[in-house]
Biopython code that builds the backbone (N, CA, C, O; Angstrom):
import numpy as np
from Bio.PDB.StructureBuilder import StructureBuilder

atoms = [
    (1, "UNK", "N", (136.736, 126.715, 87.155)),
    (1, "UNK", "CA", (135.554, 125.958, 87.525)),
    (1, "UNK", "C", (134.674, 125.743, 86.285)),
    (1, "UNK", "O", (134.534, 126.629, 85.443)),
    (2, "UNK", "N", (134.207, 124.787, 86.214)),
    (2, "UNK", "CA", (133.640, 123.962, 85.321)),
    (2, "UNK", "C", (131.672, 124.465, 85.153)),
    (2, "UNK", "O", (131.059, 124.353, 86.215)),
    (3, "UNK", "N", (130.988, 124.869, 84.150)),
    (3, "UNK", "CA", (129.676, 125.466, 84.268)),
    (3, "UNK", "C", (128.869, 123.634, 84.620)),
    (3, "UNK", "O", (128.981, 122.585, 83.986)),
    (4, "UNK", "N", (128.043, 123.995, 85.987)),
    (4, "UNK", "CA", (127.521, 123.288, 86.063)),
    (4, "UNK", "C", (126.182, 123.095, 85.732)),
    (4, "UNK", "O", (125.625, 124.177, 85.919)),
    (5, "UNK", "N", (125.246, 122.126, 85.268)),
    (5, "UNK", "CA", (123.956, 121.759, 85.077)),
    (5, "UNK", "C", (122.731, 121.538, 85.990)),
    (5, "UNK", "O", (123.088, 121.013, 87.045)),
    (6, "UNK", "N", (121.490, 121.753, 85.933)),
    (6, "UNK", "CA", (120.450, 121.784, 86.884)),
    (6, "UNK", "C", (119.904, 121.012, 86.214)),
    (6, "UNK", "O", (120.163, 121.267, 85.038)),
    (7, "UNK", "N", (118.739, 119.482, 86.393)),
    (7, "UNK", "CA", (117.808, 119.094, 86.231)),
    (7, "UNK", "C", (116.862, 119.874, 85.963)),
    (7, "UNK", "O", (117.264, 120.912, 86.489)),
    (8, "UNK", "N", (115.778, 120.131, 85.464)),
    (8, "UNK", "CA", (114.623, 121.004, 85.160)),
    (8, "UNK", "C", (113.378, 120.210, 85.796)),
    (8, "UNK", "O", (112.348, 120.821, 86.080)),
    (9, "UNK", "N", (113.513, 118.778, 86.017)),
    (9, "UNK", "CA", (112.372, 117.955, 86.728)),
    (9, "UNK", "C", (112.486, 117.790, 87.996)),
    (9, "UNK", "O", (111.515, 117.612, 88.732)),
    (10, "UNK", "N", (113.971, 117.842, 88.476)),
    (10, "UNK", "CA", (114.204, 117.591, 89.934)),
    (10, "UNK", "C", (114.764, 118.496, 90.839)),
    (10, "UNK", "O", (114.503, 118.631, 92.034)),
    (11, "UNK", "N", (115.718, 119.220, 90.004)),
    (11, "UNK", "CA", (116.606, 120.411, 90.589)),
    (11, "UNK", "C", (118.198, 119.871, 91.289)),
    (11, "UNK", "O", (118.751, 120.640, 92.075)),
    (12, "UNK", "N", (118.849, 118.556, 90.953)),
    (12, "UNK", "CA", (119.500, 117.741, 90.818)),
    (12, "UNK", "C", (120.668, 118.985, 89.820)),
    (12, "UNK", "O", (120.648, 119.664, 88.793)),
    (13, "UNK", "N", (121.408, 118.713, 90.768)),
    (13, "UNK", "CA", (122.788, 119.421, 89.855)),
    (13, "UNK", "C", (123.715, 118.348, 89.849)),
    (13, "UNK", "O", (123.810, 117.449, 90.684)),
    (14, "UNK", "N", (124.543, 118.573, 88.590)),
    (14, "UNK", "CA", (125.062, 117.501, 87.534)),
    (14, "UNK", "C", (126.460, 118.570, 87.879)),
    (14, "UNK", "O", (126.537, 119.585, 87.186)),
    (15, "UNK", "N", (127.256, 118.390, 88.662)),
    (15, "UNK", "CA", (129.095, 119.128, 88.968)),
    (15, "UNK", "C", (129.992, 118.058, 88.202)),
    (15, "UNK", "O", (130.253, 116.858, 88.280)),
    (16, "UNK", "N", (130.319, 119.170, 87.414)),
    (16, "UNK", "CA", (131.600, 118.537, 86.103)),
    (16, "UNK", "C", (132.800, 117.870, 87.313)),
    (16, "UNK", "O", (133.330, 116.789, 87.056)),
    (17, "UNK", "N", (133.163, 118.641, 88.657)),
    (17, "UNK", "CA", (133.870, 118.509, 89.603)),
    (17, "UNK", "C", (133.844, 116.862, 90.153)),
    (17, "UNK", "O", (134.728, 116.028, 90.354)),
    (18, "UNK", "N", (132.724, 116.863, 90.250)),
    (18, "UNK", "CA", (132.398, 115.509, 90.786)),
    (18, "UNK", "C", (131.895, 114.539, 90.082)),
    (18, "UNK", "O", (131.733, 113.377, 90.455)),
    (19, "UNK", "N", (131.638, 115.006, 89.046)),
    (19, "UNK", "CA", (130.898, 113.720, 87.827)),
    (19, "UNK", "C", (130.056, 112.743, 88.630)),
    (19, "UNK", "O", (129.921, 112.848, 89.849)),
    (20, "UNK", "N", (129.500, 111.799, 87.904)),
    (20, "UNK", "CA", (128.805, 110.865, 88.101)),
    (20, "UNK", "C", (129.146, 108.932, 88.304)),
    (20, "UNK", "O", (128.537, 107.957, 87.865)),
    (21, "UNK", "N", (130.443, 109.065, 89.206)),
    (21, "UNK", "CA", (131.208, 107.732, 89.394)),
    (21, "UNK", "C", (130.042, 106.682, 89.066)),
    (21, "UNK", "O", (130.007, 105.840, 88.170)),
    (22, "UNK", "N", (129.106, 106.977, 90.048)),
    (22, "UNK", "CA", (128.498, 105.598, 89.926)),
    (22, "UNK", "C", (127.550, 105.212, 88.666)),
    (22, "UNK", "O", (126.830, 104.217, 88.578)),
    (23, "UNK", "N", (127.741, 106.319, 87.650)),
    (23, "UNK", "CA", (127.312, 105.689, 86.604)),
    (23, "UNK", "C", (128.127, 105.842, 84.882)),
    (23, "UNK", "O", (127.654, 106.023, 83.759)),
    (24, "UNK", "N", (129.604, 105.654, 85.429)),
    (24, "UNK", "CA", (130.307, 105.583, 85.096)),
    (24, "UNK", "C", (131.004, 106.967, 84.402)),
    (24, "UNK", "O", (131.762, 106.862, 83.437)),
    (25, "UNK", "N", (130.592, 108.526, 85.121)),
    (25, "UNK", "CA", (131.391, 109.763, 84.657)),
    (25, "UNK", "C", (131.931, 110.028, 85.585)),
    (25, "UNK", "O", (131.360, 110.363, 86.622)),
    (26, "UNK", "N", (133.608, 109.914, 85.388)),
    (26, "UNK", "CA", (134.273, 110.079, 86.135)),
    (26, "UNK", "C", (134.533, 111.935, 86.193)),
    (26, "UNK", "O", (134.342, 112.756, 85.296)),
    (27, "UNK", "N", (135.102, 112.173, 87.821)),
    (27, "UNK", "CA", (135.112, 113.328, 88.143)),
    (27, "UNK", "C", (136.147, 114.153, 87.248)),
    (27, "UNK", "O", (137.265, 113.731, 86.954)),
    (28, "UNK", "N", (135.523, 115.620, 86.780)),
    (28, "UNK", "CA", (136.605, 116.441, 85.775)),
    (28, "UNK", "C", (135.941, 116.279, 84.658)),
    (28, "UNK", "O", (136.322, 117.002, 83.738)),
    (29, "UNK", "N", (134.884, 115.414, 84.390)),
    (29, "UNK", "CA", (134.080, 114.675, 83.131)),
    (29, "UNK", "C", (133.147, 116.442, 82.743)),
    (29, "UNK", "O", (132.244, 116.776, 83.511)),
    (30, "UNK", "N", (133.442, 117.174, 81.794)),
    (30, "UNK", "CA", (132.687, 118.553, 81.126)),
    (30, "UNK", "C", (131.738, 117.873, 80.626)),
    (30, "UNK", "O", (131.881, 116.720, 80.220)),
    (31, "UNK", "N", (130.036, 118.894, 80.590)),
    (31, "UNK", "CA", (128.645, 118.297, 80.552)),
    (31, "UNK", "C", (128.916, 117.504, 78.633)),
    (31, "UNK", "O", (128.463, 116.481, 78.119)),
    (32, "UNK", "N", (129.818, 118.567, 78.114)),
    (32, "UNK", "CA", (129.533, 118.093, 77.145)),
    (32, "UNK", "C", (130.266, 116.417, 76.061)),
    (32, "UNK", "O", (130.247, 115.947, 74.924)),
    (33, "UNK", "N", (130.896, 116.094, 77.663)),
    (33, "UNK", "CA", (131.558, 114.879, 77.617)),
    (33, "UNK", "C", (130.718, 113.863, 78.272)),
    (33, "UNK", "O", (130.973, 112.659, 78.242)),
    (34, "UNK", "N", (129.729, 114.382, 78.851)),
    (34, "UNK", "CA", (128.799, 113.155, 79.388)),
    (34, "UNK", "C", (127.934, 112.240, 78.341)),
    (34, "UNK", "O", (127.266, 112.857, 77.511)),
    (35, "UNK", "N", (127.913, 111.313, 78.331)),
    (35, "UNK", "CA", (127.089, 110.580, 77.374)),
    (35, "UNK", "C", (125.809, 110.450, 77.257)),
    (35, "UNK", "O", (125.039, 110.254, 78.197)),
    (36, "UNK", "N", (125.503, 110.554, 76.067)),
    (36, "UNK", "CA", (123.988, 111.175, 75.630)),
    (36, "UNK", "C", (123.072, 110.288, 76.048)),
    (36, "UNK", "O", (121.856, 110.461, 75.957)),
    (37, "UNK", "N", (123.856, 108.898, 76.717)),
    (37, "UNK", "CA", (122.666, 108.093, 77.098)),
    (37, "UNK", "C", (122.979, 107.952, 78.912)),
    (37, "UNK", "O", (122.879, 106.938, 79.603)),
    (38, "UNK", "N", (123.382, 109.359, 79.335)),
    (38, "UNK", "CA", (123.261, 109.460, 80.861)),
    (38, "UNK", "C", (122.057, 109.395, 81.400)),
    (38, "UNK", "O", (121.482, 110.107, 80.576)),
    (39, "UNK", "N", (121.404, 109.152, 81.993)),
    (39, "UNK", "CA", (119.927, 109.902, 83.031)),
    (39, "UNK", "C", (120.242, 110.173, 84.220)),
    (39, "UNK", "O", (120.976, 109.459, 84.904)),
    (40, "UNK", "N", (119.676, 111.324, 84.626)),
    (40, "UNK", "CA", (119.703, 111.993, 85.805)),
    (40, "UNK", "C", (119.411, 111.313, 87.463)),
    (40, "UNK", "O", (118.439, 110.888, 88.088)),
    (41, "UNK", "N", (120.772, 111.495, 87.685)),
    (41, "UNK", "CA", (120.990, 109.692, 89.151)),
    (41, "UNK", "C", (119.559, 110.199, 89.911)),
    (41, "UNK", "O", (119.201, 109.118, 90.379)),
    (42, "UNK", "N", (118.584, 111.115, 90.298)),
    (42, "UNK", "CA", (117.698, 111.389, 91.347)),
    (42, "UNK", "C", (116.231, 111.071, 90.673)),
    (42, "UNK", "O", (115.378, 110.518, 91.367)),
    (43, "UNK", "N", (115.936, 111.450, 89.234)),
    (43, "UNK", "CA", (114.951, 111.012, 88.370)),
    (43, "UNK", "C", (114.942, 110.603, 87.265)),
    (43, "UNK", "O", (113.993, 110.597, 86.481)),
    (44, "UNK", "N", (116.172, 110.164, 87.083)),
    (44, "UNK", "CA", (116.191, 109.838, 85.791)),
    (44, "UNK", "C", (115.501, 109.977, 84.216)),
    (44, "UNK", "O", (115.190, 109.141, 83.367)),
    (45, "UNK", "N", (115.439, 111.249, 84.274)),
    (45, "UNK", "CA", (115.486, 112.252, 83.328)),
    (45, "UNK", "C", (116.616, 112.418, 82.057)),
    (45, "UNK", "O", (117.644, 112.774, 82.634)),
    (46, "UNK", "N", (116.845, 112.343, 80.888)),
    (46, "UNK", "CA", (117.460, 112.559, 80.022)),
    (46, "UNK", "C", (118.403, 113.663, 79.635)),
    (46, "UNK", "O", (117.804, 114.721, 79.832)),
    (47, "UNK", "N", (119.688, 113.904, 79.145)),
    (47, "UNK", "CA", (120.325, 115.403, 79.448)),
    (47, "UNK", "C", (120.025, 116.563, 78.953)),
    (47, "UNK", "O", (120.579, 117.644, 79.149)),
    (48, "UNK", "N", (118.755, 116.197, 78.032)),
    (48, "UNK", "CA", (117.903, 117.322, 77.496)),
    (48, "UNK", "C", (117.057, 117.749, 78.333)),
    (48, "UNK", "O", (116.259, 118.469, 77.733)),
    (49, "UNK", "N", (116.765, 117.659, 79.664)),
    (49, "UNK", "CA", (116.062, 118.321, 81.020)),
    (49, "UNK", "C", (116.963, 118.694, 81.460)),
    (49, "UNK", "O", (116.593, 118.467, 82.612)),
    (50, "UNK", "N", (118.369, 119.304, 81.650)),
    (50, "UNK", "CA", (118.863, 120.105, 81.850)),
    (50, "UNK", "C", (119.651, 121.702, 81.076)),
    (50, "UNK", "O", (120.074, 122.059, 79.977)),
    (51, "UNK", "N", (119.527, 122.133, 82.126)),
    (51, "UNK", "CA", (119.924, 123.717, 81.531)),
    (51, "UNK", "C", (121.054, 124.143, 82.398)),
    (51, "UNK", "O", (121.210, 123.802, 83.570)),
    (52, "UNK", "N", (121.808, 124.906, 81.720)),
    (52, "UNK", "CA", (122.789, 125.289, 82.573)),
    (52, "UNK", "C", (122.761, 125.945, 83.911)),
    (52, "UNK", "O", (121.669, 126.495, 84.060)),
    (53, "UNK", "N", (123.451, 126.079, 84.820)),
    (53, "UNK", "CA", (122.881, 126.567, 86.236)),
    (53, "UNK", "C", (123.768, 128.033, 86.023)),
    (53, "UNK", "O", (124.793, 128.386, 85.439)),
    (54, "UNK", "N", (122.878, 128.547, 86.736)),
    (54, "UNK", "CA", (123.288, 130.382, 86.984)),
    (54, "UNK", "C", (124.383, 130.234, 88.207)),
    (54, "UNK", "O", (124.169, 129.659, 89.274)),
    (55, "UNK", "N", (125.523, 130.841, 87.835)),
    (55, "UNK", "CA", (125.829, 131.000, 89.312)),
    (55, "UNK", "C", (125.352, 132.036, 90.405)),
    (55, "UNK", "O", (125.760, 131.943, 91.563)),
]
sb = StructureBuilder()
sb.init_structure("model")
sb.init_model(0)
sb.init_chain("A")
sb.init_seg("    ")
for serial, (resi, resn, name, xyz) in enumerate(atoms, 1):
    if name == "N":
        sb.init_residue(resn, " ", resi, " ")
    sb.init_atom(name, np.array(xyz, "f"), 0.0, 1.0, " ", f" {name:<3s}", serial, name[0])
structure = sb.get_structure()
């Protein structure tokens, strides 16, 4: 399992599992394969508002 990411503005988790289809990260996509010009699909927030999530 893949370490997943938390938003810090919204609380929006970012799952490597499921990526972000609709904005073009496909699922299996690791945080550090996401593109630096992602924003966060719920507030669109930048990937520097996230921190890794605790399990």
């Amino acid at each position: 399992m893949m370490q997943k990411w938390a938003c810090t503005a919204c609380d929006y988790v970012y799952d490597p599992d499921l990526g972000d289809p609709d904005e073009g990260v496909e699922p299996g996509t690791p945080w550090g394969e996401v593109p630096e010009t992602w924003e966060c699909p719920e507030c669109g927030m930048g990937k520097d508002a996230f921190e890794p999530l605790e399990e």
